[in-house]
C-alpha positions in Angstrom: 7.1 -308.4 96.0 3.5 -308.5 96.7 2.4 -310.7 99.5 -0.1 -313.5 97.6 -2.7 -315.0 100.5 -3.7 -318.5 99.9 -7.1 -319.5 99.2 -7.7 -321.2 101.8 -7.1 -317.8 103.8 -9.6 -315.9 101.7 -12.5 -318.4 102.1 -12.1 -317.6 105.8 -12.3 -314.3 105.9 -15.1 -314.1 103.4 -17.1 -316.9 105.6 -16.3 -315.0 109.1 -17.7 -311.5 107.1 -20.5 -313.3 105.9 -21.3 -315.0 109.4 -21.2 -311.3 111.0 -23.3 -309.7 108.6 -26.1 -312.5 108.0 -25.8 -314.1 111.1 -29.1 -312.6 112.1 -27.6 -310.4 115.1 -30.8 -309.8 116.7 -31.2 -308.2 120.0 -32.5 -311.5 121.3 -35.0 -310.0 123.7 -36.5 -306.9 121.3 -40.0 -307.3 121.4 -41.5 -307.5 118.1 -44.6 -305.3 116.8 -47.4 -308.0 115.1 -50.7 -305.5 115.0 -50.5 -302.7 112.4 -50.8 -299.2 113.7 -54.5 -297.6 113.1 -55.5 -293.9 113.1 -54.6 -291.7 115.9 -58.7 -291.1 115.6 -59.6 -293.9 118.1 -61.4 -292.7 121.1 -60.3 -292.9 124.9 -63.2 -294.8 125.2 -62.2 -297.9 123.4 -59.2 -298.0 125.2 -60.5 -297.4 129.0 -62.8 -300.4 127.8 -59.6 -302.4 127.0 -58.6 -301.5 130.4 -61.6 -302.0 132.1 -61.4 -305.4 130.9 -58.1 -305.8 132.2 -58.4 -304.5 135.7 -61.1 -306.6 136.5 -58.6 -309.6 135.8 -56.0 -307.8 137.8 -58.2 -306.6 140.7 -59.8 -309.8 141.4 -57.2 -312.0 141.0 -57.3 -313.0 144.9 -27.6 -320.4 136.4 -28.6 -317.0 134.7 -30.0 -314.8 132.7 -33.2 -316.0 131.3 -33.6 -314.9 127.5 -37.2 -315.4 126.4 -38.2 -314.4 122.8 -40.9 -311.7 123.5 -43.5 -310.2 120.5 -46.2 -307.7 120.9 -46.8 -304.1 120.4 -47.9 -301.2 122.4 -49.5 -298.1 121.4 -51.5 -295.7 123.0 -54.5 -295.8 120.1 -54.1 -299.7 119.8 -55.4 -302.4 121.8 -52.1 -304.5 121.8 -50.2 -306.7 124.6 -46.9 -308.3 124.8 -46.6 -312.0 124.6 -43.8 -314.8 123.8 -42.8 -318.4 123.5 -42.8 -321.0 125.7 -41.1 -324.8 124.8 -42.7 -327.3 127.2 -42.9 -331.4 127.4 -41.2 -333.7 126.0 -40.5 -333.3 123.0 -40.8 -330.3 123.3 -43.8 -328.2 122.1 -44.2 -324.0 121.4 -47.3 -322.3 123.2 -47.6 -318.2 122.8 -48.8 -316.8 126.4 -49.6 -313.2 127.3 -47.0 -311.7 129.4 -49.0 -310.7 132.7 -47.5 -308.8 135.8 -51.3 -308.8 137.5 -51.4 -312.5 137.9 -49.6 -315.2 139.1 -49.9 -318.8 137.8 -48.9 -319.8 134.1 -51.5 -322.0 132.5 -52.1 -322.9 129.3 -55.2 -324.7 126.8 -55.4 -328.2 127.6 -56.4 -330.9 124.4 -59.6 -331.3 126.3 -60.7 -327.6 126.6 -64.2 -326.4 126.0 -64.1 -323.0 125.1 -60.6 -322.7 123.8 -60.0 -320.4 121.1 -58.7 -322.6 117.8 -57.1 -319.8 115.6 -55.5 -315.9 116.4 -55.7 -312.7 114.9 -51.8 -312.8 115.9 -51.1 -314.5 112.9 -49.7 -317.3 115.3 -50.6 -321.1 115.3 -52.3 -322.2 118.3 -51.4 -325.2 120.3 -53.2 -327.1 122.9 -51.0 -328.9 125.6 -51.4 -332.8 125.6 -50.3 -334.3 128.9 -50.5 -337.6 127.5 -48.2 -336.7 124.3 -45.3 -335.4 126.7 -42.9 -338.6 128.1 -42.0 -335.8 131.2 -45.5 -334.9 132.1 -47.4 -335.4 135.2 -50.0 -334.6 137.3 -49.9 -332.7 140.8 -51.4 -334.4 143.5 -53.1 -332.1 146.6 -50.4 -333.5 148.6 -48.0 -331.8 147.0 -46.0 -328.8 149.1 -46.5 -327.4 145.5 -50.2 -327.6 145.8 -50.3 -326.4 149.0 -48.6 -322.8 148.9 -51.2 -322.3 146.2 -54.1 -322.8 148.6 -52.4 -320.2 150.9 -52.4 -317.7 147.6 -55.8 -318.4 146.4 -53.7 -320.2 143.2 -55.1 -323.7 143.9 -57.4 -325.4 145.5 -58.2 -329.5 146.1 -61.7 -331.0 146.2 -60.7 -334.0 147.6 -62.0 -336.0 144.2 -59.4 -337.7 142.4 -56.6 -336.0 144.6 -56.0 -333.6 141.8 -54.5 -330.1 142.5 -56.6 -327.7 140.8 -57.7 -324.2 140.0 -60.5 -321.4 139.2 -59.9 -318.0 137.8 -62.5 -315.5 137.4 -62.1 -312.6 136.3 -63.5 -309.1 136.9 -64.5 -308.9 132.7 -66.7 -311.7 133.3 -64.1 -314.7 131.6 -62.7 -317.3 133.3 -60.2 -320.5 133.0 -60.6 -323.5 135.4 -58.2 -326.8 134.8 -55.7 -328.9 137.0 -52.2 -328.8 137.6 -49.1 -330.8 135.9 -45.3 -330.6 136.3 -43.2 -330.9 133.2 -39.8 -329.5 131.7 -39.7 -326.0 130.5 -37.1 -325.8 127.6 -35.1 -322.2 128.6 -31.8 -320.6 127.3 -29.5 -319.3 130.1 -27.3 -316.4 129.0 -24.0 -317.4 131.2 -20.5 -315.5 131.9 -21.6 -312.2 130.0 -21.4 -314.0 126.5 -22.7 -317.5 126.1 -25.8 -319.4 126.1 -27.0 -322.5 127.5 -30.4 -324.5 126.2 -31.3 -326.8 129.2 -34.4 -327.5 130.9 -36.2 -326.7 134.2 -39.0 -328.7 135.9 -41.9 -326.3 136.3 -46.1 -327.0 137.7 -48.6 -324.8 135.8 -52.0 -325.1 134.8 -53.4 -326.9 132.5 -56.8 -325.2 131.6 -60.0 -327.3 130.5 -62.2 -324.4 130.4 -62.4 -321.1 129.3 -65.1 -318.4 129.2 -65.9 -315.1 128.3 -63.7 -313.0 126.3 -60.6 -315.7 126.8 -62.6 -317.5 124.0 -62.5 -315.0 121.2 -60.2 -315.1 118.4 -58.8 -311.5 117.7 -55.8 -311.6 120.1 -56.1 -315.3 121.3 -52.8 -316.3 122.8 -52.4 -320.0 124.5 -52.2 -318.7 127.5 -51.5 -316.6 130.3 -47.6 -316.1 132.1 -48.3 -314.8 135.1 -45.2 -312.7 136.2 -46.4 -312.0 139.5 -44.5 -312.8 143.1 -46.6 -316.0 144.5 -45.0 -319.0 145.0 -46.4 -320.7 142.0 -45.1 -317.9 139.3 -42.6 -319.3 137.1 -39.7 -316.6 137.9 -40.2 -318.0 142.0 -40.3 -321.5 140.5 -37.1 -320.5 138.7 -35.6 -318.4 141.5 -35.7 -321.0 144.1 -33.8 -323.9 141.8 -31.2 -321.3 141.6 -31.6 -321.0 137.8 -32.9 -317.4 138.0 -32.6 -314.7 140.0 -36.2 -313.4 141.7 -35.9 -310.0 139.4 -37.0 -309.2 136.0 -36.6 -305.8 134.0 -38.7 -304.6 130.9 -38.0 -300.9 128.6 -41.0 -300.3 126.5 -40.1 -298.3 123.3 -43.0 -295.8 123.3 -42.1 -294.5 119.7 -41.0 -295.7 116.5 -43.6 -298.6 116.0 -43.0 -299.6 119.6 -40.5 -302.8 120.7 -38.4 -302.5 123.7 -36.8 -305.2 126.2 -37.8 -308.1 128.6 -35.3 -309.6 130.2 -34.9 -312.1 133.5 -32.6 -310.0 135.4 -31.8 -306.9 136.7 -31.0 -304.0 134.0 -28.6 -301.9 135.1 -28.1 -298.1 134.8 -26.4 -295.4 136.8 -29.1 -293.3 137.0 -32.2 -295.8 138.5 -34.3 -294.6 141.4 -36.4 -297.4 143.5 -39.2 -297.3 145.9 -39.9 -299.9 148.4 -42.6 -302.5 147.4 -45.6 -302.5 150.1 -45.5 -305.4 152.0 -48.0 -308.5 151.7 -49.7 -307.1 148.6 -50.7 -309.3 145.9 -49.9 -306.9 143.3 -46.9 -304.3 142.5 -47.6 -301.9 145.3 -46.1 -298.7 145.9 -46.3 -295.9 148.3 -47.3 -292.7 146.4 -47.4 -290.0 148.7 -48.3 -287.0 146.3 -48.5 -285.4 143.2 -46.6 -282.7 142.0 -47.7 -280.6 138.5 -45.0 -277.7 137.3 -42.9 -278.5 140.9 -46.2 -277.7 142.7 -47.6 -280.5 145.3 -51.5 -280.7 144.5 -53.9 -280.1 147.6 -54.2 -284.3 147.8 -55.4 -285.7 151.3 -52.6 -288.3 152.1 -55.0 -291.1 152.4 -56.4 -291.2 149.0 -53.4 -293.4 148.2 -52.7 -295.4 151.0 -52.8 -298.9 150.5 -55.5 -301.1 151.4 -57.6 -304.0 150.1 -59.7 -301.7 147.7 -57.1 -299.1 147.0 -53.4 -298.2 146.3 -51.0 -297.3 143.4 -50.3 -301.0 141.4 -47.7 -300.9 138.9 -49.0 -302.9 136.0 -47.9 -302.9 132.5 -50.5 -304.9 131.0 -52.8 -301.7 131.1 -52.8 -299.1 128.1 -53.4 -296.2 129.9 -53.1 -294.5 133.7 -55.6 -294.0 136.4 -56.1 -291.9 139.4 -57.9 -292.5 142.8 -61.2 -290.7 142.4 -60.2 -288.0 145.1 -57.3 -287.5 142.7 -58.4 -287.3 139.3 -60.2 -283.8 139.5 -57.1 -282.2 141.2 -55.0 -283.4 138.6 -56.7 -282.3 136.0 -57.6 -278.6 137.1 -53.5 -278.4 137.7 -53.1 -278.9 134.5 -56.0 -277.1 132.8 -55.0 -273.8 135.0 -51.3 -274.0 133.5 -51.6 -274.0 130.1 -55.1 -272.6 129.7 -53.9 -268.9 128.9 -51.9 -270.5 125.6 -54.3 -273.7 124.6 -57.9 -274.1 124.3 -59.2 -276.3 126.7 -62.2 -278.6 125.2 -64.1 -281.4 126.5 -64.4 -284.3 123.9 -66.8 -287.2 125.3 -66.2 -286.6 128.9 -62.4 -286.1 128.5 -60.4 -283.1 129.1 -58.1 -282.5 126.0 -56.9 -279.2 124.2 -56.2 -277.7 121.5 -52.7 -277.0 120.7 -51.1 -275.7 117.2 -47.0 -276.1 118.7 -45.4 -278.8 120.6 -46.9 -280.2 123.7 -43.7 -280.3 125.2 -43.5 -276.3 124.7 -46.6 -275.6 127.0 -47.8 -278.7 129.2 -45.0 -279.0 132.5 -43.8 -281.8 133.9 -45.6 -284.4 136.6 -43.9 -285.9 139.8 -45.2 -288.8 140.9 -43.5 -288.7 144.6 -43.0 -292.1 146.4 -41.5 -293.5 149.5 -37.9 -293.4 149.7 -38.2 -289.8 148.1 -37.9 -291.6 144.7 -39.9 -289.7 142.2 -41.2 -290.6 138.7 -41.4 -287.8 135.9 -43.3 -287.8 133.5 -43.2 -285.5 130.9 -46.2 -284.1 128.6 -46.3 -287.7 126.6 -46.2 -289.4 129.5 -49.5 -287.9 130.3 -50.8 -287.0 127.5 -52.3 -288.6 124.3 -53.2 -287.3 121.0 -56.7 -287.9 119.7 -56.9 -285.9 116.2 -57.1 -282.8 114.3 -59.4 -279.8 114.3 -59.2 -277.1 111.8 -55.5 -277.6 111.8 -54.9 -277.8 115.5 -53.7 -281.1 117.1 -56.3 -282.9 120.1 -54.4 -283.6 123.1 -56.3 -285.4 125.8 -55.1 -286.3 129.3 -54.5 -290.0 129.3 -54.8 -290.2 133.2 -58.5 -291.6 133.7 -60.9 -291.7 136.6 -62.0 -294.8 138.0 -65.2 -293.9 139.4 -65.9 -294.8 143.4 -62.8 -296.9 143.7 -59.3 -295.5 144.9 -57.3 -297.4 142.7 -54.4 -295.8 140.7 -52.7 -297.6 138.5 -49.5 -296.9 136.0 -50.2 -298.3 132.5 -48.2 -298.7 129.3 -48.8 -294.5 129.1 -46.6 -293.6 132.2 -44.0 -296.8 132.0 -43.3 -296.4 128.3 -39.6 -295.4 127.3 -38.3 -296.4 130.9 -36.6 -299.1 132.5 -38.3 -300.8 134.6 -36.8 -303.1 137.1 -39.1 -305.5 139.4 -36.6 -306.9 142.1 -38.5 -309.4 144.1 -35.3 -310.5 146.2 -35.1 -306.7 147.5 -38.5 -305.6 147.6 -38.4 -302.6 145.6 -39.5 -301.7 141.7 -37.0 -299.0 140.3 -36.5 -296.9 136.9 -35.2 -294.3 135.0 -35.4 -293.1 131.2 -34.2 -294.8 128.8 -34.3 -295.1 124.8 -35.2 -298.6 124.7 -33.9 -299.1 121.2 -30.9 -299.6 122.7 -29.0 -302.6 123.9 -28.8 -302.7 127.8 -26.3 -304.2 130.3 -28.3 -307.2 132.8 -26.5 -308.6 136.3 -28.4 -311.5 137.8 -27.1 -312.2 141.3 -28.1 -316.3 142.1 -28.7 -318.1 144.7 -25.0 -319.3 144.3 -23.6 -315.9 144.7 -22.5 -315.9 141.3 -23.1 -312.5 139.5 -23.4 -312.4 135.3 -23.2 -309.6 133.3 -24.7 -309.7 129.8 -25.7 -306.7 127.2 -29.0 -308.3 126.2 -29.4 -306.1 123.0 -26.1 -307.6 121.1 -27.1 -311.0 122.3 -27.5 -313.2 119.4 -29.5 -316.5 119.0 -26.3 -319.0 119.3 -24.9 -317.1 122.2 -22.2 -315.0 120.4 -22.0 -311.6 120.4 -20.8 -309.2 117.4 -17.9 -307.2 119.3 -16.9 -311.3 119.9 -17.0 -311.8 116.0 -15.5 -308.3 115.4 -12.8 -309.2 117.8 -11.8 -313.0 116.6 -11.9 -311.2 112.7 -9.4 -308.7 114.1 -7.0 -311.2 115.5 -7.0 -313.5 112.2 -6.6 -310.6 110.0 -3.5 -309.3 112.4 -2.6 -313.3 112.4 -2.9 -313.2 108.2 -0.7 -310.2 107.8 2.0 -311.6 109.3 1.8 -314.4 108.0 2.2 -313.0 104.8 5.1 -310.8 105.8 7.0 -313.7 106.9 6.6 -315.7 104.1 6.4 -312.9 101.1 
């Protein structure tokens, strides 16, 4: 006789299907592409002015898991950057902010702004921050121990007038943001015990700017903001760290193909294969020791010095920038290593002061490999896209131009988008040490964030889902109440 199931036991199965497959199983920290993709015919030039832009910011700029939501693109021919959602005050309130590891402080527009941008090419809806509209907001005083460590960092300052902790950026592009500091709750979700989340709230001090100048008050890629991800004491992930609600490391995996995304995550991603470098000590920026370059297993003729670290020169880390650059003593070297390898099987051609070639097979065929050697004998290689970007076509060959740039008179080298992309990169504070290794960031990844508690998490942050559940969790409850149905039905048939 043929086992007849209930109705009530078919509405269930049909509703636990239908909550798997539309549940909207994002991976929760996949970052989003907004800008189409252009022609492959944009010039270097635009996009060492994007960076020029950028480094003057960067140069002059004296319980868990943390799951933010994270949009943006990269691309090698498109002026992009990353940037995600914030919920602050009470209630709470959405503000987009640019994802920054070359500064420090997170401020956003204030209601009284002069020079705020009013509208985004994002497609995103702007939001000014009302202190007045928030029941949890208030002001910092220059008494405050907060207000202090930001003196010591060049973060904040007091004039004395109105004992209101303050603060001036200006940046290398010629913009700038000036405002005051509040305190008020920042509305997170905490990923806890590998599988759940937990929406609660964290008291944070950022700024609140009044004033912004310069190219912070054009439209095209406006934002509300700027999160600064850097190490100071007023960055949000030391704010975070030292209430014991996050640990003092964060992890990002650009995907450098397929219309870009990748993975930004609070924590520390973990993979058996990661190699880490020591961080220089007492640097405002991601330092590291590079000690030499290496082109087909060769070490280039490089004086040692050219990369030591100083106050107006070293190797920064800094993901914000499209594009790589080498210490002037550097660049030239680089560039003949390369141009001598592959110059008996491509044609090398200078297209508006850049070295590129021209190449009818793969890239990967003829270019060799880079080494970027560091302290701890922890080596970064990069392979021909790494370096490499393509420009165009000529009579049927491909353009390929080195994407390493010069920056004239300054010994500054500095690892953009170009060199990070399709990596994981992990930025651990506590230890002192950036590490990485490649990675197709289209896939899910497994995060441990060790607290101040002791406590250590495990969560794969690419099947994480916006109420907390993950699918093998669905899969697994749907295989247990089938199991639990078929028996059922075999007892009573």
């Amino acid at each position: 006789m043929a086992a007849v199931f209930p109705a009530w036991i078919m509405v269930t199965i049909l509703v636990l299907e239908a909550s798997l497959v539309m549940g909207g199983f994002q991976a929760s920290l996949k970052l989003e592409r907004r800008i189409p993709l252009v022609s492959h015919e944009v010039e270097l030039g635009r996009l060492r002015e994007f960076d020029r832009l950028r480094h003057g910011r960067l140069l002059q700029s004296s319980g868990g898991v943390v799951d933010f939501p994270v949009r943006g693109t990269y691309d090698p021919f498109l002026v992009g950057l990353y940037y995600t959602k914030l919920q602050i005050g009470s209630p709470p309130k959405e503000y987009y902010v640019q994802i920054d590891t070359g500064s420090d402080v997170l401020w956003i527009g204030c209601n009284s702004c002069n020079g705020c941008p009013e509208s985004s090419g994002l497609q995103i809806e702007l939001n000014l921050y009302d202190p007045g509209s928030s029941s949890t907001s208030s002001l910092v005083s220059c008494s405050d121990q907060r207000c202090n460590a930001g003196v010591q960092s060049s973060d904040s300052g007091c004039s004395g007038q109105g004992n209101q902790c303050s603060y001036t950026f200006q940046y290398g592009d010629g913009s700038g943001t000036s405002g005051y500091y509040v305190a008020d709750l920042l509305h997170i979700s905490t990923i806890l015990e590998g599988s759940m989340t937990a929406n609660s709230t964290a008291p944070i001090m950022f700024g609140c700017s009044v004033l912004q100048t310069g190219d912070l008050t054009k439209s095209d890629r406006a934002v509300d903001g700027i999160f600064g991800f850097g190490q100071q004491s007023l960055s949000v992930i030391s704010q975070l760290s030292s209430q014991g609600i996050a640990p003092r490391v964060f992890s990002h995996c650009l995907r450098g193909k397929n219309g870009g995304g990748g993975i930004l995550v609070f924590g520390e991603i973990l993979e058996p294969n990661m190699v880490y470098t020591p961080l220089v000590p007492s640097q405002p920026h991601y330092n590291l020791d590079l000690r030499s370059i290496s082109v087909g297993g060769q070490v280039l003729s490089i004086d040692p010095s050219v990369f030591s670290t100083s106050s107006s020169q070293g190797t920064i880390v800094d993901s914000g920038t499209t594009l790589a650059y080498l210490a002037d003593e550097a660049y030239d070297a680089f560039v003949d290593a390369i141009t001598k390898t592959v110059s008996q099987t491509v044609r090398p051609v200078l297209s508006k002061g850049n070295q590129c070639y021209l190449i009818t097979s793969s890239v990967t065929d003829i270019f060799p490999q880079v080494s970027l050697n560091f302290a701890g004998a922890a080596s970064l290689i990069l392979n021909p896209p790494d370096y490499l970007v393509q420009q165009n076509s000529i009579g049927g060959a491909a353009v390929w131009c080195i994407g390493f740039q010069k920056i004239q008179g300054q010994g500054i080298t500095i690892l953009g988008d170009l060199v990070l992309k399709d990596k994981i990169i992990v930025y651990d504070l506590a230890n002192q040490r950036i590490g990485w290794t490649d990675y197709d960031c289209s896939m899910s990844v497994n995060v441990s964030a060790n607290l101040n508690s002791g406590r250590t998490e495990f969560v794969n942050a690419g099947q994480m889902s916006n109420d907390g559940s993950s699918p093998d969790q669905l899969q697994s409850i749907i295989a247990s109440l089938l199991n639990m149905i078929m028996l059922a039905a075999l007892l009573f048939s």
